[in-house]
C-alpha positions as CSV (number, residue, x, y, z in Angstrom):
1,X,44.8,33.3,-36.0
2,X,41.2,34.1,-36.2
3,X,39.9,37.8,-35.8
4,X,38.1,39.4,-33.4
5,X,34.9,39.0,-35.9
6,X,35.2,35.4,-36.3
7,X,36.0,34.4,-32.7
8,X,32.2,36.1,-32.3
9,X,30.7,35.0,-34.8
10,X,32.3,31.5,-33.2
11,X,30.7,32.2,-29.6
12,X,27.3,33.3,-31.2
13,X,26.8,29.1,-33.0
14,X,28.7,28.3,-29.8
15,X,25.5,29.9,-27.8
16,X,23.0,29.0,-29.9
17,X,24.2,25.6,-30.1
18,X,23.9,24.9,-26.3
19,X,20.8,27.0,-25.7
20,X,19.1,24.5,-28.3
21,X,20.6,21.5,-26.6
22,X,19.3,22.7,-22.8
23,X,15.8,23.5,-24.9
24,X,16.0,19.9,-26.3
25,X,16.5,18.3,-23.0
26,X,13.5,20.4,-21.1
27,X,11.5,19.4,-24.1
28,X,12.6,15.6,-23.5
29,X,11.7,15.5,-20.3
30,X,8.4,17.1,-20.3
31,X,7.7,14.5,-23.2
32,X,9.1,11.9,-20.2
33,X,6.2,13.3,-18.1
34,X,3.8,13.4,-19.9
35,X,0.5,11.4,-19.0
36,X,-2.3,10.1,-21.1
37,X,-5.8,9.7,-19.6
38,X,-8.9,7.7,-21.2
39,X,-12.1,9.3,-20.0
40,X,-11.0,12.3,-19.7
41,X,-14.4,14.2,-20.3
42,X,-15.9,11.7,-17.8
43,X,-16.8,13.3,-13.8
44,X,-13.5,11.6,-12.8
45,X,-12.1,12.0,-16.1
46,X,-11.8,15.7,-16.2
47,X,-10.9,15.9,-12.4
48,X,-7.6,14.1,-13.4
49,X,-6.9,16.5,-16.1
50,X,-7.6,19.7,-14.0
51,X,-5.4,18.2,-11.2
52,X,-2.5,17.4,-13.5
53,X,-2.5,20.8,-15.3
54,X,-2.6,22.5,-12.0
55,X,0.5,20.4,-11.0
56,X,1.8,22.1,-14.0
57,X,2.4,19.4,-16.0
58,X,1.5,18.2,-19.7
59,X,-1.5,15.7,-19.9
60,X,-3.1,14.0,-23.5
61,X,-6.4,13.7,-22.9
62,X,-7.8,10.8,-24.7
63,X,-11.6,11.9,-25.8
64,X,-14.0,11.3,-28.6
65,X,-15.0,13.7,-31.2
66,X,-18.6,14.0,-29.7
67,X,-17.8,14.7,-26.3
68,X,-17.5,17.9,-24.7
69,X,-13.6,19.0,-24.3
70,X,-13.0,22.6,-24.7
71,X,-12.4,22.6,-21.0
72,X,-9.5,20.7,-21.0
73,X,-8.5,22.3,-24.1
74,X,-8.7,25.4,-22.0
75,X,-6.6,24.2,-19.5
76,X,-3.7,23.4,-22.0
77,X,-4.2,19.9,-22.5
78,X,-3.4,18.2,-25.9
79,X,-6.6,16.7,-27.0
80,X,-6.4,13.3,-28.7
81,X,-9.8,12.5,-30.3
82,X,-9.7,8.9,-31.0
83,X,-12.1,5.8,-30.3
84,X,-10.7,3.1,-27.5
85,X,-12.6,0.7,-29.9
86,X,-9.5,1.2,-32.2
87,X,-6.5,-0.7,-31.3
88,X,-4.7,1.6,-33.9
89,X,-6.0,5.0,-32.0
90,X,-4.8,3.5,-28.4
91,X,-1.3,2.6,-30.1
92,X,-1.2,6.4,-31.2
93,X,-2.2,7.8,-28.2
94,X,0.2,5.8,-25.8
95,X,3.2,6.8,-28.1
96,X,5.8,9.6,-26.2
97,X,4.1,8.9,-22.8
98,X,5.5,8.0,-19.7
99,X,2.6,7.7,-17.3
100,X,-1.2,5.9,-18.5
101,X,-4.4,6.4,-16.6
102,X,-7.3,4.6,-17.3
103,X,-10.4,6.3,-16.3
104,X,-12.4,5.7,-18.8
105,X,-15.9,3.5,-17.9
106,X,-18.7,4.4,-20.2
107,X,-20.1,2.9,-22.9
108,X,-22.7,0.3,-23.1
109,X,-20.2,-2.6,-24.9
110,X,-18.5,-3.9,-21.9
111,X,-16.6,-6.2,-23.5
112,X,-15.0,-3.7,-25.9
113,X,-15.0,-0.7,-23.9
114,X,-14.1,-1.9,-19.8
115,X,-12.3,-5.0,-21.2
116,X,-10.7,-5.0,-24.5
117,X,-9.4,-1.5,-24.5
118,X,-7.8,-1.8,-21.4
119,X,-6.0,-4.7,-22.7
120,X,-4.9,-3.2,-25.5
121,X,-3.4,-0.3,-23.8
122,X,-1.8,-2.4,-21.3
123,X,-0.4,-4.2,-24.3
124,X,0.7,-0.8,-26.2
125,X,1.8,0.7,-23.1
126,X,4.7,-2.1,-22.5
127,X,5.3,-1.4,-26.5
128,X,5.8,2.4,-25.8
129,X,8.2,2.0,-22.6
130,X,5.4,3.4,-20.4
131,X,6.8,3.7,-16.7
132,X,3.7,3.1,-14.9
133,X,0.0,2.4,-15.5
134,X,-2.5,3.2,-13.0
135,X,-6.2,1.5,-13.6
136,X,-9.7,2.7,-11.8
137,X,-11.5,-0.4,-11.0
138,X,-14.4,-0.5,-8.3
139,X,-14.4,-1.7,-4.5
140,X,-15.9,-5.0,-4.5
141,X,-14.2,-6.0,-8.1
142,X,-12.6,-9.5,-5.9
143,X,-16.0,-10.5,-4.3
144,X,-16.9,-12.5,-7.6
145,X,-20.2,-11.0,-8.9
146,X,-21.7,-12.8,-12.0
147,X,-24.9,-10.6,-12.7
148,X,-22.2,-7.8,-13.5
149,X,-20.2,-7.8,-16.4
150,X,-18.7,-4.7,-15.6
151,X,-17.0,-6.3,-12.1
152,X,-16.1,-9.3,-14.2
153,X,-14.4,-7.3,-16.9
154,X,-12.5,-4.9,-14.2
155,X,-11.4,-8.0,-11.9
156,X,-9.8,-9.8,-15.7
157,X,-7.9,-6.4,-16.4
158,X,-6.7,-6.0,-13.2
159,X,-5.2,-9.4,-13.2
160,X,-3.4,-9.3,-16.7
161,X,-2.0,-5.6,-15.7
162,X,-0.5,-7.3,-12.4
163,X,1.1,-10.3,-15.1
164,X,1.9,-7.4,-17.3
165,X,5.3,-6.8,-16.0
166,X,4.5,-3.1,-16.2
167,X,4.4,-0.8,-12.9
168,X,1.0,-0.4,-12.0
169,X,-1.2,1.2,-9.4
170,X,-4.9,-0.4,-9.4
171,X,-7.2,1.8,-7.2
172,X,-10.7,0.4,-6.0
173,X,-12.7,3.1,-5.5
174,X,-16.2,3.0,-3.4
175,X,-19.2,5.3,-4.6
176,X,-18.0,8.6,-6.5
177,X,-19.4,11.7,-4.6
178,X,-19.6,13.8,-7.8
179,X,-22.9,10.9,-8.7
180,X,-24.7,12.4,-5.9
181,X,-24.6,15.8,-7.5
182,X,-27.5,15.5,-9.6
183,X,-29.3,13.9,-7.3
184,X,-28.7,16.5,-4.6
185,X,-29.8,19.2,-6.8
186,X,-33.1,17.5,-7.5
187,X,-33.7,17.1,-3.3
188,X,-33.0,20.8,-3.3
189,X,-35.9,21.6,-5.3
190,X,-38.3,18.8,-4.8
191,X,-37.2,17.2,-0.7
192,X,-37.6,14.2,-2.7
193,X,-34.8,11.3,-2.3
194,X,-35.3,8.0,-3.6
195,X,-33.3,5.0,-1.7
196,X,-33.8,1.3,-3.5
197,X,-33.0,-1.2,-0.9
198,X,-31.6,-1.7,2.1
199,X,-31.1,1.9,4.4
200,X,-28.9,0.2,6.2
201,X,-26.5,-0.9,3.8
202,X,-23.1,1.2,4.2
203,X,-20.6,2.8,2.0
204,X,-17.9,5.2,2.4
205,X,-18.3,7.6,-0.3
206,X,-15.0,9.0,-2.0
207,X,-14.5,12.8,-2.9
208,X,-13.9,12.7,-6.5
209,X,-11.6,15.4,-6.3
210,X,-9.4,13.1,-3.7
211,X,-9.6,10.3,-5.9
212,X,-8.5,12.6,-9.3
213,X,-5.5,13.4,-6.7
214,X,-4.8,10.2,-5.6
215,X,-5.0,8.5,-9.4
216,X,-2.3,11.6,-10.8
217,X,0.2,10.8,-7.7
218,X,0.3,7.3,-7.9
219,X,3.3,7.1,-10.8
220,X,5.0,8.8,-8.2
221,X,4.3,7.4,-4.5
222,X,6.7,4.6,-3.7
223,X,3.6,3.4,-1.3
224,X,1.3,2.8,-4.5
225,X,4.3,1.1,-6.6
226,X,2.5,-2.3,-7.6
227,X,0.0,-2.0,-5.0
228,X,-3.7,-2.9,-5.2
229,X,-5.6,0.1,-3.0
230,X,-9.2,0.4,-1.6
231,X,-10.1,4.2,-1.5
232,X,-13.1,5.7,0.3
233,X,-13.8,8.9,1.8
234,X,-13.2,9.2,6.1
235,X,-16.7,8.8,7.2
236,X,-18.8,4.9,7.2
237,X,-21.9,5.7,6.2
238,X,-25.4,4.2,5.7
239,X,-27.7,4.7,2.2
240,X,-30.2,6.6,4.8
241,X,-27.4,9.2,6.1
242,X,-26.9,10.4,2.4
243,X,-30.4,12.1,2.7
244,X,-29.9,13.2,6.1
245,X,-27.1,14.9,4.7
246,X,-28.7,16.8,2.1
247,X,-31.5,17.6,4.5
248,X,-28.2,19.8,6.6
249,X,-27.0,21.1,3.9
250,X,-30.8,22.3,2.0
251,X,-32.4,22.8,5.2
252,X,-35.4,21.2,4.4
253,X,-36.7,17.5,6.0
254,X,-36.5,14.8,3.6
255,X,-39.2,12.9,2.1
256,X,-38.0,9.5,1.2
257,X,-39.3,6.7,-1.5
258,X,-37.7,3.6,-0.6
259,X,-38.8,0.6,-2.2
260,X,-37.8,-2.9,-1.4
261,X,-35.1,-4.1,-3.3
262,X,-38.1,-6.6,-5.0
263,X,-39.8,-4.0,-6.9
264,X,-36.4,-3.8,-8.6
265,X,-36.0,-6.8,-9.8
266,X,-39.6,-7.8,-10.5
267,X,-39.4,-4.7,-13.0
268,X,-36.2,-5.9,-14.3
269,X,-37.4,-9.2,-14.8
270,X,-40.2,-8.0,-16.9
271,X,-38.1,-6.0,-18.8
272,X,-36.0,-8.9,-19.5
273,X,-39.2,-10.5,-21.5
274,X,-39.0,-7.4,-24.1
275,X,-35.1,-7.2,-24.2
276,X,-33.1,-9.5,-22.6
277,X,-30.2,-7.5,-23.1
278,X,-31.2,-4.7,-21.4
279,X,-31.9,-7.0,-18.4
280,X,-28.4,-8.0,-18.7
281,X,-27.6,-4.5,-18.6
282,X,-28.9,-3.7,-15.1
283,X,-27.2,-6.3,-13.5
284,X,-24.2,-4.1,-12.6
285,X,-26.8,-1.8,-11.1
286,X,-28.4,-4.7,-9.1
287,X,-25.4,-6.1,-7.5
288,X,-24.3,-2.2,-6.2
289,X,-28.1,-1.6,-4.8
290,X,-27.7,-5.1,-3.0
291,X,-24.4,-4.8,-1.7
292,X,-22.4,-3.1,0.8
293,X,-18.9,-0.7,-0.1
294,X,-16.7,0.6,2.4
295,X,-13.4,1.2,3.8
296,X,-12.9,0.6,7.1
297,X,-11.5,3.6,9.0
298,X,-8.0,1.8,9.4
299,X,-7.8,1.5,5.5
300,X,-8.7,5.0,5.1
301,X,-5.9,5.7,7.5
302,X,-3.1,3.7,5.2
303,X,-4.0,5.4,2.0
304,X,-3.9,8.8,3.5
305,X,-0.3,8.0,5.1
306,X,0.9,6.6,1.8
307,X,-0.5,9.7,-0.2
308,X,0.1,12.3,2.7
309,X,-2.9,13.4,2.4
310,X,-6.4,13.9,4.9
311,X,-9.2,12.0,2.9
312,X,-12.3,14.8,2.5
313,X,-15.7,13.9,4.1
314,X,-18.9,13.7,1.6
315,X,-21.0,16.6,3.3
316,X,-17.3,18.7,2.2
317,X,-17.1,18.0,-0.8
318,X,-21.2,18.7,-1.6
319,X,-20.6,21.8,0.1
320,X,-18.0,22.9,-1.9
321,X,-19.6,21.5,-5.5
322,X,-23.0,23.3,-4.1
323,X,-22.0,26.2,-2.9
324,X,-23.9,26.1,0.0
């Protein structure tokens, strides 16, 4: 019969035993949880991060060594500092994640950059069991554009993640209202706005902060489950509201430079006779000057009852990002 000693000595291991199993599982599923996101240091980037950490729960932030991410170092995020040009960094980072977001858009080699990583971690996501894959595209990615290769690339992604088999969520996004930033600050000191093209031309300008939200929930709406979604912000606007806006908001009448869509491209064509690549380049540039990208209101409606949310207005969110 074992003594009094042994019998505690027994419920001691017995304890310890069961405490380490319950803080195996919680480890196991935080690791199930877990979400990796490429361009994470980018303006929509880091708004994903910040949202998913404030939900409390763990993020890898996929960055590059030159990039600034002590930020979301700061908000507990693991840092993975890899290159999406290395198929053998994307395999890495996907392994031990349940949820991939793919935010990533800069670079200047669209081919390797917005096509070829994407399908590579489409490819090593299936490999690491990922549960869902949610991929920023841009509004307008269907219409067929052949002087971007950035639409072309986004449109060829979008259709091997939907053969992919994997659980996806591709978001087409309109204008991001974090771009006007910059260019907001500039009116307030200067009342200067320039608008190339078309005034008239409308948009529906998305709160990047609503679109971070939307991109972190879609693993987990039954709505978004394998759904293709247009995302823009409440309010239809035209390119000559934006500096209306900024004249509310600054208090100060705009002065506005708008040349005719013409002097773009003659200067691009000229261009094109020193460097024909960087003609290339501007192509993405020239078919979102010559274009129109909106939501209609009834759209807008859909995503915010599928996300349960109220879609924020552009003069909001500059207001908030201001401080004014």
């Amino acid at each position: 019969m074992p003594s009094p000693q042994e019998n505690s000595l027994f419920v001691e291991q017995a304890s310890f035993l069961f405490l380490r199993n319950v803080q195996d599982v919680s480890n196991n599923q935080q690791l199930k949880i877990m979400f990796l996101v490429t361009g994470a240091t980018g303006a929509l980037g880091r708004r994903i991060v910040r949202e998913i950490r404030q939900q409390q729960k763990p993020v890898r932030a996929f960055v590059r060594l030159a990039s600034r991410y002590s930020e979301l170092e700061n908000r507990g995020a693991e840092i993975f500092i890899g290159d999406l040009k290395q198929d053998k960094d994307i395999k890495k980072a996907c392994q031990g994640v349940q949820y991939i977001i793919s935010s990533h858009g800069t670079g200047g080699d669209v081919q390797a950059v917005h096509y070829r990583a994407n399908i590579e971690l489409i490819d090593c996501a299936k490999e690491a069991g990922v549960q869902h894959f949610v991929f920023l595209s841009v509004l307008g990615v269907d219409r067929g554009y052949e002087d971007s290769t950035v639409f072309k690339a986004k449109r060829e992604v979008e259709k091997y993640l939907q053969n992919s088999g994997l659980n996806y969520t591709i978001l087409r996004p309109a204008g991001f209202a974090s771009s006007l930033l910059p260019l907001a600050e500039r009116f307030r000191e200067t009342g200067l706005y320039l608008l190339i093209g078309d005034g008239k031309n409308r948009t529906s300008v998305v709160s990047t902060d609503d679109l971070a939200k939307i991109a972190v929930d879609s693993p987990t709406v039954e709505g978004a489950r394998n759904q293709i979604l247009r995302v823009g912000g409440p309010d239809v606007l035209t390119r000559d509201d934006i500096p209306r806006i900024f004249a509310r908001l600054f208090n100060r009448e705009p002065i506005v430079i708008n040349p005719p869509l013409v002097v773009f491209d003659g200067l691009r064509n000229a261009l094109g006779l020193l460097n024909r690549q960087a003609q290339k380049d501007l192509g993405t540039l020239r078919v979102l000057l010559g274009n129109e990208y909106f939501c209609t209101p009834e759209q807008v409606q859909n995503l915010e009852s599928i996300y349960g949310m109220r879609m924020e207005s552009l003069e909001s969110f500059l207001r908030r990002n201001l401080s004014v």
